[in-house]
C-alpha positions as CSV (number, residue, x, y, z in Angstrom):
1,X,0.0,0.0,0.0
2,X,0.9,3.8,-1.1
3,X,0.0,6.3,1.4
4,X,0.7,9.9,0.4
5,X,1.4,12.6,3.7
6,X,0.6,15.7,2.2
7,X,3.6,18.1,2.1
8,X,6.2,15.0,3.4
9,X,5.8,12.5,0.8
10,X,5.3,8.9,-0.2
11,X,5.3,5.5,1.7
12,X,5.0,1.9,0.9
13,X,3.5,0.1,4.1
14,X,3.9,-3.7,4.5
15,X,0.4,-5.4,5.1
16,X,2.2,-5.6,9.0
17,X,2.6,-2.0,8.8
18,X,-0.9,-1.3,7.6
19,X,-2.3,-3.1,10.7
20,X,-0.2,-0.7,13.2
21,X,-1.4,1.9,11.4
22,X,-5.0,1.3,11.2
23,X,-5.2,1.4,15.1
24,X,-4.3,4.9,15.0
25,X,-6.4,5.5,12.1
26,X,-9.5,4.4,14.0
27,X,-8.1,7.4,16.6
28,X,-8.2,10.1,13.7
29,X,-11.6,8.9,12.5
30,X,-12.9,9.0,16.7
31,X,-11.7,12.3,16.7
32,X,-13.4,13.5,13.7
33,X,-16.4,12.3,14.7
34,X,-16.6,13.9,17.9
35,X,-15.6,17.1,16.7
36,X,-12.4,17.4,18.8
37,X,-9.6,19.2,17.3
38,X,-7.0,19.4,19.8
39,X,-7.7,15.2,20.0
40,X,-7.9,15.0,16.0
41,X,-4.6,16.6,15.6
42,X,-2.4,15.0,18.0
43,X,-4.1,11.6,16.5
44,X,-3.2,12.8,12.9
45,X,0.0,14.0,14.2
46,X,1.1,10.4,15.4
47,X,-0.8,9.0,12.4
48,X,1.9,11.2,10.0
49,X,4.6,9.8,12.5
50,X,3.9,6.1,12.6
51,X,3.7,6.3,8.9
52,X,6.6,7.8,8.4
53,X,8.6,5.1,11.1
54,X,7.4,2.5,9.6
55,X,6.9,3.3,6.0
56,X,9.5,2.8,3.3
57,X,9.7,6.2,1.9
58,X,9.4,6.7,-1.9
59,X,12.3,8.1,-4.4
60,X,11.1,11.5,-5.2
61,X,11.2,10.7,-8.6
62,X,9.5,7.5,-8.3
63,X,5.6,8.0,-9.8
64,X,3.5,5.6,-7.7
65,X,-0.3,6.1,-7.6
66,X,-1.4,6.7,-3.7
67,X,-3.6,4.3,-1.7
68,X,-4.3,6.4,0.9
69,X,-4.1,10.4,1.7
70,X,-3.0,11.9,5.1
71,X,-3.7,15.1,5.5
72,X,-1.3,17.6,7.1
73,X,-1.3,18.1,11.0
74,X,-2.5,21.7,10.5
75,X,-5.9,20.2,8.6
76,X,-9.4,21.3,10.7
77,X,-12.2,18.5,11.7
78,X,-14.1,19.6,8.9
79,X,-11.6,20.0,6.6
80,X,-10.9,16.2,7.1
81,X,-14.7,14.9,7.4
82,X,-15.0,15.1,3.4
83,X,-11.3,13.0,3.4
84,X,-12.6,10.3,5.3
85,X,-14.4,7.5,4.0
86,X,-16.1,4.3,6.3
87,X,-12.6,3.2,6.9
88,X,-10.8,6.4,8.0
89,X,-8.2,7.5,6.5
90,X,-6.2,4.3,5.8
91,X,-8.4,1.3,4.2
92,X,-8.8,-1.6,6.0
């Protein structure tokens, strides 16, 4: 899987990785839902982070389609609600 963070980059996540990573999606997508920013951005924060830890990160001039979009720690609730789909962020 290709997730893309907006303004960092590109990552390829294992199917191991993805599963580490959808526990903290389900954070993101918890935080949208209630409405809580200060909770939604430190959960997209660590989302970006994990991503990035774990993640191989992608040549720069490597053109690979993305799987997924984060976006950037500075996004609003609402901006994000019309990002997220029944999985979150990440797909299951």
């Amino acid at each position: 899987m290709i997730v893309r963070i907006m303004g960092v980059g590109q990552f390829r996540l294992t199917d191991e990785d993805k599963e580490a990573v959808n526990s903290v999606d389900d954070k993101v997508m918890a935080a949208v839902e209630s409405g809580d920013q200060a909770e939604f951005t430190a959960a997209l924060k660590t989302l970006a982070e994990l991503i990035q830890d774990v993640g191989d990160a992608l040549a720069d001039d490597e053109f690979v389609g993305s799987d997924a979009i984060v976006p950037d720690p500075e996004t609003s609730v609402d901006e994000a609600r019309s990002m997220l789909t029944e999985e979150g962020l990440i797909p299951d």
